[in-house]
N, C-alpha and C positions, 0 to 999 in steps of 0.2 A: 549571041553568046549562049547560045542551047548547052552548052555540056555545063557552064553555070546555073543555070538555071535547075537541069536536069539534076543538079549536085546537089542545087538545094532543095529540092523536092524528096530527094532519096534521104539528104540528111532528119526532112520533117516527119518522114516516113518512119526512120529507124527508131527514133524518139517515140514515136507515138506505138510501136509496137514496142519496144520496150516497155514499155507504161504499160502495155496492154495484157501482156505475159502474165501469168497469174503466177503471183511465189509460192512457188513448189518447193520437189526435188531437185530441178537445176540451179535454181538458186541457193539449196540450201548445201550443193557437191562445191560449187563454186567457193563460198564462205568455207565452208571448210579446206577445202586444199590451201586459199590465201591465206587462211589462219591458222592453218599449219606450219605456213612457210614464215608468218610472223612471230610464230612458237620461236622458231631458232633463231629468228633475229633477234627477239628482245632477250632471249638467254645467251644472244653474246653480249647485247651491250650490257645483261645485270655480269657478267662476267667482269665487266670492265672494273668495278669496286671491288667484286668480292676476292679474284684472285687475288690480292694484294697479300693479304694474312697469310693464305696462303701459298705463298712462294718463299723460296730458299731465303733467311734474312738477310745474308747480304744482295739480296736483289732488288731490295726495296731498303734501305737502310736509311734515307735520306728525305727529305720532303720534298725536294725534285724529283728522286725516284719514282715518291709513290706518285705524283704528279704524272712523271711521263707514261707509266702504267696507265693510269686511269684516263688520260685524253688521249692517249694514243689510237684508239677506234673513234674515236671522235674526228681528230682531225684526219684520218682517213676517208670517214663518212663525209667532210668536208669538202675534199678533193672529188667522190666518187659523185655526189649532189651537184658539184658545181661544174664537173668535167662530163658527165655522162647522163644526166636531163636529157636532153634536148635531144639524146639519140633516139630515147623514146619517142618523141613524137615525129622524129623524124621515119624511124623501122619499124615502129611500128611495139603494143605494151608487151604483149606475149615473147617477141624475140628476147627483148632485152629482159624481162626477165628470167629466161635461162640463163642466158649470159649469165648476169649478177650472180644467180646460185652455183656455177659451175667455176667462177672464182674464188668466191666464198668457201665453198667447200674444198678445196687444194691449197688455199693456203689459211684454213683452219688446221688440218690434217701439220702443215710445216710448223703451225706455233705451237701444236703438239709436241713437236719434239724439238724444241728450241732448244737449245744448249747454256744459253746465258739471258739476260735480262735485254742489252744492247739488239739481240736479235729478233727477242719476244717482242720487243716492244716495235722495231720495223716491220714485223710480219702483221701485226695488228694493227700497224698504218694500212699495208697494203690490203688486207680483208676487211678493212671499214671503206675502202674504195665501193666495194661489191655492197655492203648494208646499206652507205648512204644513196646511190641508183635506187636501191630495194624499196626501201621504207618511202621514201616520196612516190613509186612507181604502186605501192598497194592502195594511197589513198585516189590515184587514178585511175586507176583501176577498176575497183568496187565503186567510183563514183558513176564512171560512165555506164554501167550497167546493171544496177539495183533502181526499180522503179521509183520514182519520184516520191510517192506518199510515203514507204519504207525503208527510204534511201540511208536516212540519222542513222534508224532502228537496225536495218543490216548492217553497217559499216560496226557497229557499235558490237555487233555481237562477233564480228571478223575478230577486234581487236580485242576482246572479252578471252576467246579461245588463245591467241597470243598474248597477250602476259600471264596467262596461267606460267609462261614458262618463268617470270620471277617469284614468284614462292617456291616454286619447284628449283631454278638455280640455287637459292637463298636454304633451302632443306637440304639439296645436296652437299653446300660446301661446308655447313655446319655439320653435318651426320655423316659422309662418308668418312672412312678413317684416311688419315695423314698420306697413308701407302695405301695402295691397293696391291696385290702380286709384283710386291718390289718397287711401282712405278709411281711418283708420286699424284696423288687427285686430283690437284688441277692441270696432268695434262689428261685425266679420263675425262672431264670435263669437259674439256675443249674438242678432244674425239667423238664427244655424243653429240655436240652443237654438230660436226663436219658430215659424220652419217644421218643425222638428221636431214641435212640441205639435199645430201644428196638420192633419199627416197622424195624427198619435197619435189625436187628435179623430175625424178620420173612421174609423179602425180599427175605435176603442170602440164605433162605436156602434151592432155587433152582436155587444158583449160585451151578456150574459143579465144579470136582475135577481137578486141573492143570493136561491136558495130560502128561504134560512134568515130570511133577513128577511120575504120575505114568510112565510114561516109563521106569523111574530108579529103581521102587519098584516094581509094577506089572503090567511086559508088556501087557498083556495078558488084562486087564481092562484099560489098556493105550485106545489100540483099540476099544474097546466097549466105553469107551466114546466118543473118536472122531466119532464113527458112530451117537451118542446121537448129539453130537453139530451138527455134518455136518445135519443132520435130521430137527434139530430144527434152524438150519440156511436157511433151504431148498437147502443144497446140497447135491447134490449124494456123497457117500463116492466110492472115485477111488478105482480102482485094485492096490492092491500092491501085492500081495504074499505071503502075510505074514496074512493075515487074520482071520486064525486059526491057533495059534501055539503052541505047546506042553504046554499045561495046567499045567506042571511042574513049565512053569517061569513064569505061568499068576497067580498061585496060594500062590506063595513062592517069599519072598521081594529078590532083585538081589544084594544090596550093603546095607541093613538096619542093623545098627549095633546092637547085642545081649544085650545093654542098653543104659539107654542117656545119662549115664558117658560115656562110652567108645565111644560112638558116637561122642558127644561134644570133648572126648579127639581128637579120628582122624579128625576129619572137623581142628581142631586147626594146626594139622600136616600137611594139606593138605594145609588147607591157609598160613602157612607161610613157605610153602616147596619152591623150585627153580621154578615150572613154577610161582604159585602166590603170590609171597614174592612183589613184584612191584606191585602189582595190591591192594592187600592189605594194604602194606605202604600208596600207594597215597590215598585210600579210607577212612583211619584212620585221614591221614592230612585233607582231606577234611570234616570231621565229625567236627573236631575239630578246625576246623577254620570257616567252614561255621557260626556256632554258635552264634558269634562275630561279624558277618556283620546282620546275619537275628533280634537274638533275642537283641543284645549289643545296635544296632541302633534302633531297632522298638520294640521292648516288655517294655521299659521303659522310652519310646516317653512322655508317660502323665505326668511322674511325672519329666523328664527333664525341661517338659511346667511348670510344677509347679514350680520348681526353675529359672524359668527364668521370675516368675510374672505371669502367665496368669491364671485365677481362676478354679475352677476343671469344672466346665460345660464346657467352652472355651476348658482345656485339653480335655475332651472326647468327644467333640464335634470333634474339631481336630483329635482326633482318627478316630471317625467315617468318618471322609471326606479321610485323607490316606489312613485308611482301604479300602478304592475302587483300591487303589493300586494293590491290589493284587488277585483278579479275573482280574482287565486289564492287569497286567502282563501274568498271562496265555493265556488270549487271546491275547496276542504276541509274547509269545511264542511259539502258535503253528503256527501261520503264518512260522515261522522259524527255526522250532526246524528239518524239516526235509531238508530246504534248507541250513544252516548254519552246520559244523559237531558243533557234542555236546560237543567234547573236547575244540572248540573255543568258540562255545559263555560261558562256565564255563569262562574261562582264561577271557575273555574283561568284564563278567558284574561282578565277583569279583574287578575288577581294580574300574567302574563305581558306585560300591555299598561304595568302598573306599572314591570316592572322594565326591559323594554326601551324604554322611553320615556326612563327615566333615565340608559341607558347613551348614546343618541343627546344627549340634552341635554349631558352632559359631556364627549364623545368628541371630538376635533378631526385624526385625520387622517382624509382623504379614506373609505379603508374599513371604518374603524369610522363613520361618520355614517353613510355607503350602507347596510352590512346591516345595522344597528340600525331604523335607517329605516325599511327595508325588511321588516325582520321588525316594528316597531312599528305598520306600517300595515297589515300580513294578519294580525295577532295583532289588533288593533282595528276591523278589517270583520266577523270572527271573533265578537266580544265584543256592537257595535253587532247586525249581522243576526240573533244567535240569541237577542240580549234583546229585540228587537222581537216576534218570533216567540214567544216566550216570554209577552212581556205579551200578546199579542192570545190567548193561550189562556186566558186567567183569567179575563175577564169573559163571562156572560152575553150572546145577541144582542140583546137589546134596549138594552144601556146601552153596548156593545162600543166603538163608534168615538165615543160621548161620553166613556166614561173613555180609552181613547187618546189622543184628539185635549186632553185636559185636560191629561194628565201631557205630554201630545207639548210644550204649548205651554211648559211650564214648563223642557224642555230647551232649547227656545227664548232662553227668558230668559236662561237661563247661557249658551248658544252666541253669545246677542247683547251681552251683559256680558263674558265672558271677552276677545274682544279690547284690551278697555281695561284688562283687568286685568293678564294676560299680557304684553301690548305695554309698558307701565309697571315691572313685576318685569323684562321681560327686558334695557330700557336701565338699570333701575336695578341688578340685583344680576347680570343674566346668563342665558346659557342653562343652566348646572347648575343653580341651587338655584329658579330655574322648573321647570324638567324633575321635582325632586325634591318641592315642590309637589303638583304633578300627580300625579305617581305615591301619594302618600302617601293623596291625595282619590280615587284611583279603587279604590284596592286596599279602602275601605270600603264599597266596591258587591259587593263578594264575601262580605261579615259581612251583609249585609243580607238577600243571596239565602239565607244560607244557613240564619237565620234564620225567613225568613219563608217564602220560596216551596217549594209544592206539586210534585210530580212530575207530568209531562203525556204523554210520550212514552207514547204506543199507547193514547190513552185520548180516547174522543169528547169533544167540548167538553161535548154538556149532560150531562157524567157528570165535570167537572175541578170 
């Protein structure tokens, strides 16, 4: 079995020149272009709350309305996570993410100029198709190729640069006016997320193909690209011995399955087999609880303000000041993400996102909501950004952005469900024993971690 062999010699290879790259400038082009292209995703999903207020009122006149507004990119991102994984690792990270942005962007551009609510709201199923492939395909991304000791530390600062775009959605929809030249603001809004993706587009598309994947597909182009980066990093590519190898396994995929049923079927068997049956359990809990601390507490922050009295400018004002939450959460994160292991800080700021979530649900003057808020929302960027980074270290490159993108969609679920649930508890019993709720269901995502998951900090992946 030489072209096995030879596959796995090139995959130990890639690995160790990876590690071996010094972070520079290609590292630091890289992060920025993917946290660019994060900028516009997560200012469409803070879009997902904020447009509300601002739409025609009877477009939202109903608590089902604003329900189907506000989960309607969710359950998009649902469909797009759970139907289009697995093409990633099947084509490969680079293809599929253009794709993603090249839908994304044409049918942001269509919910721009939606005509009624019925239609906004389908257009925003179909472009959360494009987010949810995205967002699971960036933490594979940047995992397979930031060196192992500053693997946390860059991931962290990728996502740092994208949520800057929530204070920045949350400034604009409070601050711009109602109309801009006739046409009303939120659909400018939606126009800047669409031209945004589509400069992101051209950026990407001399972002490099994952070495690592190709090691598994085509060893043989594994190496030529790492000659490409080390090049464009200004490092000599070392001796390995492997330099040239039988053009057999450089030319012909080593594990790529003969369809993307049969693919998708084996990555299924593979994840829930005896080595990662545990790894995938806790990553599934972690989808599906995180949800309930990030989107439960803060995606329906404005209109909690609103039942609690305070007028919609005050609400989105408010927004826009916690939204700072969360670029200062990554920039604390990454102070720490490589001194603290990742499995611990998951477990304490689930507990922290618990309790100060509950203190903002019950709190009613003006500075107890703010800094509760305000700490609930960088204590939950905190929690969200290092469980991400966290699961994308546990799987294998071959099955990596299918198990992602499977648990990804399943966060989905509850992110696209919780508005109806939340919205319902909070006119029927209020924002305390909502808030109390929430808290109760996240703080069981820190028994799970701690349960289940493995240490990772300063440890290569094909060694986690």
């Amino acid at each position: 079995m030489r072209n096995t062999a030879d596959a796995a010699r090139v995959q130990e290879a890639v690995a160790s020149r990876l590690d071996a790259l010094p972070v520079g400038r290609w590292h630091r082009r890289v992060l920025l272009i993917v946290g660019l292209g994060s900028f516009f995703n997560f200012f469409e999903v803070a879009l997902s709350s904020l447009l509300v207020p601002l739409l025609p009122g009877g477009w939202a006149s109903s608590t089902t309305d604003k329900s189907a507004l506000i989960g309607a990119t969710f359950a998009g991102e649902l469909l797009g996570a759970l139907l289009l994984s697995g093409l990633a690792d099947r084509f490969g990270r680079r293809r599929m993410f253009q794709i993603n942005l090249v839908a994304y962007a044409v049918l942001s551009v269509g919910a721009a100029f939606a005509p009624d609510a019925p239609t906004l709201i389908a257009l925003r199923v179909l472009l959360g198709i494009g987010l949810g492939a995205e967002l699971a395909l960036v933490d594979t991304y940047l995992t397979e190729l930031m060196p192992t000791h500053r693997r946390g530390r860059m991931i962290a600062t990728a996502y740092g640069l994208g949520m800057l775009a929530v204070p920045v959605a949350g400034l604009l929809a409070a601050k711009l006016p109602h109309s801009l030249g006739g046409v009303a603001s939120w659909r400018w809004l939606m126009a800047f997320a669409a031209c945004g993706a589509v400069i992101v587009w051209v950026l990407r598309r001399r972002l490099p193909e994952s070495p690592r994947w190709l090691a598994t597909h085509r060893p043989g182009d594994a190496l030529d690209a790492m000659t490409r980066i080390e090049a464009s990093a200004g490092h000599p590519a070392p001796a390995t011995g492997i330099e040239n190898p039988d053009r057999t396994v450089a030319s012909h995929p080593v594990s790529a399955p003969p369809s993307t049923t049969s693919g998708d079927h084996a990555a299924q068997l593979r994840l829930w087999g005896p080595q990662l049956r545990r790894r995938t359990l806790l990553v599934c809990a972690m989808e599906a609880l995180g949800p309930i601390g990030f989107y439960g507490f803060t995606s329906i922050a404005p209109l909690v303000l609103l039942d609690k009295g305070f007028t919609v400018v005050e609400s989105l004002t408010y927004s826009a000041l916690t939204a700072l939450g969360y670029p200062l959460g990554c920039l604390l994160l990454i102070q720490v993400t490589e001194r603290i292991q990742r499995r611990t800080l998951v477990i304490v700021s689930s507990l922290l996102v618990a309790v100060a979530g509950t203190v903002f649900g019950l709190g009613s003057s003006a500075w107890v909501v703010v800094s509760s808020g305000l700490f609930t929302t960088l204590i939950s960027v905190i929690n969200a950004t290092v469980s991400r980074t966290y699961g994308a270290e546990l799987f294998p490159t071959e099955v990596r952005n299918t198990a992602l993108g499977r648990a990804y969609a399943l966060s989905r679920l509850v992110a696209a469900v919780l508005p109806f649930c939340t919205l319902t508890i909070l006119h029927a019993l209020g924002a305390g024993p909502l808030y109390l709720i929430c808290g109760a269901l996240i703080a069981l995502m820190s028994v799970a971690v701690a349960v289940l998951g493995p240490k990772t900090n300063a440890v290569r992946l094909e060694g986690i």
